[in-house]
C-alpha positions, 0 to 999 in steps of 0.5 A, spaced: 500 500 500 501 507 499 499 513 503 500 519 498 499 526 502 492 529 502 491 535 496 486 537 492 486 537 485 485 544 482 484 541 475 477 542 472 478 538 467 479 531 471 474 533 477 469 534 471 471 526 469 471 524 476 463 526 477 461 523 470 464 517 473 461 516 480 454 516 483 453 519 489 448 518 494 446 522 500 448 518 505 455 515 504 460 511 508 464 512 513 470 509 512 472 505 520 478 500 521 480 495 526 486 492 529 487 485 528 483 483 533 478 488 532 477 490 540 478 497 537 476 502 532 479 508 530 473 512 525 477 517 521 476 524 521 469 527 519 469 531 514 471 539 513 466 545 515 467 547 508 465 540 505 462 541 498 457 536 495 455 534 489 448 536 490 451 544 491 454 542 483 448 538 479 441 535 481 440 528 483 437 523 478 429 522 479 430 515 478 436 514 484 432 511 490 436 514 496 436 510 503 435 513 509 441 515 512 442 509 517 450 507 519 450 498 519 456 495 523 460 491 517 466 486 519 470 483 513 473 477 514 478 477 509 479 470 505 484 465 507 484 462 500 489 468 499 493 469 504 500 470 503 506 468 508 511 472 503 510 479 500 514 477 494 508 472 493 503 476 494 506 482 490 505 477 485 498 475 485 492 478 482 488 478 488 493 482 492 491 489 490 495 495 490 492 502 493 493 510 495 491 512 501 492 518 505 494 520 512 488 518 516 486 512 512 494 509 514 493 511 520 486 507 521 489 500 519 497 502 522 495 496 527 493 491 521 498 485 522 501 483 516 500 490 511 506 494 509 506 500 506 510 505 502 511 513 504 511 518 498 508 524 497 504 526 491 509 530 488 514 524 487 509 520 481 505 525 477 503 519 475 498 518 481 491 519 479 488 526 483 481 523 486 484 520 494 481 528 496 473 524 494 475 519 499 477 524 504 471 528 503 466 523 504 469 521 511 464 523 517 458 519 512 453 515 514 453 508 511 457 503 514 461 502 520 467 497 518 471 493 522 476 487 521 478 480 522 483 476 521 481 468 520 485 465 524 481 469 530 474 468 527 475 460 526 478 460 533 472 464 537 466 459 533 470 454 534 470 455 543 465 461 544 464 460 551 472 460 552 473 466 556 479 468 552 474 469 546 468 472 549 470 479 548 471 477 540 465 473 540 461 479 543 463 483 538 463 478 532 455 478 535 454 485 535 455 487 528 449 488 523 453 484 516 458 480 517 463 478 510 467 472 510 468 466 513 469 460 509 467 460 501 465 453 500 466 455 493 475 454 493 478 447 492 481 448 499 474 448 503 475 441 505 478 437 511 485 435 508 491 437 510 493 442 505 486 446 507 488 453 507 482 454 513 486 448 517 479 446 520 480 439 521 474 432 525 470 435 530 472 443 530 469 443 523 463 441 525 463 445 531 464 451 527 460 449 523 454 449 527 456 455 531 456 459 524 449 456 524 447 460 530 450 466 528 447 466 522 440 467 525 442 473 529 447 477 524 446 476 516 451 474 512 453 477 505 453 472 500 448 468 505 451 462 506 446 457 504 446 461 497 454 459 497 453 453 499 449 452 494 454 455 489 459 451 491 455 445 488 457 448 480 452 443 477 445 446 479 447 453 476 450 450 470 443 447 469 440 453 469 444 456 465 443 450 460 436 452 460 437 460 459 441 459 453 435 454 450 431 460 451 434 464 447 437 460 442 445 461 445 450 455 444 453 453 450 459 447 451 455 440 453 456 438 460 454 432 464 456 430 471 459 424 472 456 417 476 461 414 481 463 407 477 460 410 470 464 411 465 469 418 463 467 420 456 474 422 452 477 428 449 472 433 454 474 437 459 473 434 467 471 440 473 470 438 480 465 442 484 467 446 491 473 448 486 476 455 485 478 451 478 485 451 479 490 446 476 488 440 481 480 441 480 480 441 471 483 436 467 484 437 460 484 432 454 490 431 452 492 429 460 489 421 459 494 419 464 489 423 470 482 420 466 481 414 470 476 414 476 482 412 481 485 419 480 478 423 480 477 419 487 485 422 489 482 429 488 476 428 491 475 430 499 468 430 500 462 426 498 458 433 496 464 434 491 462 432 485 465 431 478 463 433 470 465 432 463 465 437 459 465 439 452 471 443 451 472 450 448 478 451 444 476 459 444 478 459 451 485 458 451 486 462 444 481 468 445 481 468 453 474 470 457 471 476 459 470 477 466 464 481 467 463 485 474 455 486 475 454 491 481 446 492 481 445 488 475 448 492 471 456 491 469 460 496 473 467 493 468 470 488 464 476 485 465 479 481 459 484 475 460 487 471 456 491 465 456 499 468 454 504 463 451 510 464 450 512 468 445 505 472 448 499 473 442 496 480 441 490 479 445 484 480 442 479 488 444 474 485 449 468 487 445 470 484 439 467 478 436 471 474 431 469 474 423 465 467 422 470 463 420 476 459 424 475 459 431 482 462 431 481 466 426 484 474 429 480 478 424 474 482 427 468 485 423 463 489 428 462 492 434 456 488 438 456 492 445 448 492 445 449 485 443 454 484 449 450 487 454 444 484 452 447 477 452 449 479 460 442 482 462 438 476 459 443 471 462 443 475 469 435 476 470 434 469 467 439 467 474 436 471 478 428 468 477 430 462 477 435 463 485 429 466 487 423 463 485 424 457 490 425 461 496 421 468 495 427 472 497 432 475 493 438 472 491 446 474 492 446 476 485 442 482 485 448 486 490 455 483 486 457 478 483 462 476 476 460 473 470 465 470 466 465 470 459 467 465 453 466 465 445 464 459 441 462 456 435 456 452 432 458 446 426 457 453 422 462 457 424 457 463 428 459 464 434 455 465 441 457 468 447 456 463 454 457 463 461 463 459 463 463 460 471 458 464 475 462 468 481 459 470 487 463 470 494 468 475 496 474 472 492 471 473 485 475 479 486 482 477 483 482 480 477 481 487 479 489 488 480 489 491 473 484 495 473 486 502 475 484 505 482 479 510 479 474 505 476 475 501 483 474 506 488 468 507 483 467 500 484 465 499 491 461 506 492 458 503 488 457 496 492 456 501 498 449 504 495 447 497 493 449 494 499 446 499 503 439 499 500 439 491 501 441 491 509 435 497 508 430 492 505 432 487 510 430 491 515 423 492 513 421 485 512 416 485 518 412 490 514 409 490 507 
């Protein structure tokens, strides 16, 4: 991390950009810490008396709907999927993700175990973009009250609530209104086996497991964790998905879920669910020496976890996925990847579809952004009906979730976009290292509001 001293850009032209790219509620959050224990927070500085707002510059949108102004106590729990024991390792990984703060804001986590930083002023890179004053300014706001928890702690207070060394942080885990964090049952290290990055192992796990159960009645959880756990399943999302893309004449690569002593089909991919779908949980067609039952057996940890075969899509790997990051139902960014051999291919524009030919073929023909958005519109209100329908609330989606996003071919040649995996837990995140500190400060304003509103809602559930 770097801190860069407070100034306030004078350009017009850059705060002009700026107000073109935020939404601004009334009521916006305030910005708390914790230390590793999170006994203690440290709120930062309210806002100057000279505070100018944006409702002093422009009108709001009619259509914008505006919460009440209510603070929320929010306690992250960062994932322990990735967490890192060096910083040479976590400067190398796409999860780790750089950012400029001001005094006050590295003053509010100086306590956090594990961080570093770096001091500059802002005079010594030019480059730095000129918009840390907006996070200054909207300090003091109603929103959320954020406090912070290692995993190692979280773990050990459910697992022994009662111990008298973790009834403190018991009593403060039970005193916040959303919690984020605990255990994603959606990564490969979610099971009991020694590698397991949440070192929950016999009957700790189901104590955890059942005291999670207990704080879940009386603090909620974003996402629910009934929704990841059912997430972690894979097979039923991809069902669903199936079922939009025939609803709308799309392609989609086939996949059937594979039977304990069946028989694995060849030359198709094989993906395990309750996986992050690392190298341990898919095996490509070329590796025939992994396809046999006794392999996926040594892979699998659990009796939940279950194997499928799936048509492979070459386009994955010559013409990457386009990962779709949707707050509110709309798409916030687009983050392109692509697989780099070596020497690296040019990668292709993100919105660009190839000519009708080859699926290699690398010349394009037109622009298809409607018809991109419309693809990822259609595909998320088809989701979002047929997560809800059953229960009669509001799935996870609604907030935030990724949509990752791969091209195919028919026997003829058209291509058709499809959804290769739905992300909804906190570490869908990874690839927003590329992207640049604006459009991220934007990014989670943005999931503030949205998250706000939500928690809003909950609230009224005992009236009509």
């Amino acid at each position: 991390m770097e801190v860069d001293n407070e100034q306030e850009d004078g350009e017009e032209e850059e705060e002009d950009q700026v107000k073109r790219l935020t939404i601004v509620p009334r009521r916006a959050p305030s910005v708390a810490h914790a230390s590793r224990a999170a006994s203690s927070r440290y709120l930062l500085a309210a806002r100057s008396p000279d505070f100018r707002t944006l409702d002093s510059v422009e009108p709001y949108p009619s259509a914008l709907k505006l919460v009440e102004p209510h603070t929320y106590k929010l306690l992250y729990v960062p994932d322990a999927s990735r967490e890192h024991r060096q910083r040479d390792e976590a400067h190398s990984d796409l999860a780790w993700v750089k950012r400029d703060l001001t005094k006050d804001q590295l003053e509010a986590i100086k306590d956090m175990k594990g961080s570093y930083y770096k001091a500059r002023s802002i005079e010594d890179d030019l480059a730095t973009e000129g918009v840390t004053y907006w996070l200054t300014e909207w300090q003091g706001n109603n929103g959320f009250d954020v406090s912070y928890m290692l995993w190692s702690d979280f773990k050990e207070t459910l697992i022994d609530p009662r111990n008298p060394a973790n009834q403190t942080r018991w009593e403060f885990i039970r005193s916040h209104d959303i919690i984020i964090g605990g255990m994603d049952y959606t990564v490969g290290g979610c099971y009991d086996h020694p590698n397991s990055c949440y070192d929950l192992h016999g009957n700790a796990r189901n104590v955890y497991e059942a005291t999670l159960l207990a704080l879940a009645r009386v603090v909620s959880f974003w996402p629910p964790i009934p929704q990841v756990r059912a997430a972690a399943h894979k097979w039923s999302t991809t069902s669903m998905l199936d079922m939009i893309a025939a609803a709308n004449g799309w392609q989609r690569p086939k996949t059937t879920v594979l039977t304990p002593g069946g028989v694995i089909p060849t030359g198709t991919m094989l993906k395990r669910s309750h996986s992050n779908c690392g190298d341990d949980f898919v095996i490509l067609p070329p590796e025939s020496d992994l396809r046999s039952l006794s392999e996926l057996k040594s892979r699998t940890s659990s009796g939940e976890q279950r194997w499928a075969s799936q048509e492979y899509v070459e386009t994955l790997k010559t013409l990457g996925e386009w990962r779709c990051f949707v707050l509110g139902g709309h798409i916030a960014f687009v983050v392109h990847t692509i697989h780099k051999p070596d020497p690296p291919s040019p990668p292709c524009d993100p919105i660009d579809l190839p000519s009708q030919g080859s699926p290699g073929h690398r010349r394009h023909v037109y622009r298809p952004s409607a018809h991109f958005r419309n693809f990822v519109d259609k595909t998320y209100k088809g989701l979002v009906a047929q997560e809800s329908n059953p229960t009669g609330v509001k799935c996870s989606l609604t907030v935030f979730f990724r949509m990752d996003i791969g091209i195919i071919f028919d026997a003829q040649g058209k291509p058709s976009y499809f959804v290769n995996e739905i992300e909804r837990t906190q570490t869908m995140c990874m690839w927003l290292k590329t992207v640049e500190d604006t459009t991220n400060r934007t990014m989670l304003d943005t999931f503030a509001r949205i998250l706000h509103t939500h928690m809003t809602e909950l609230d009224n559930i005992y009236t009509y």
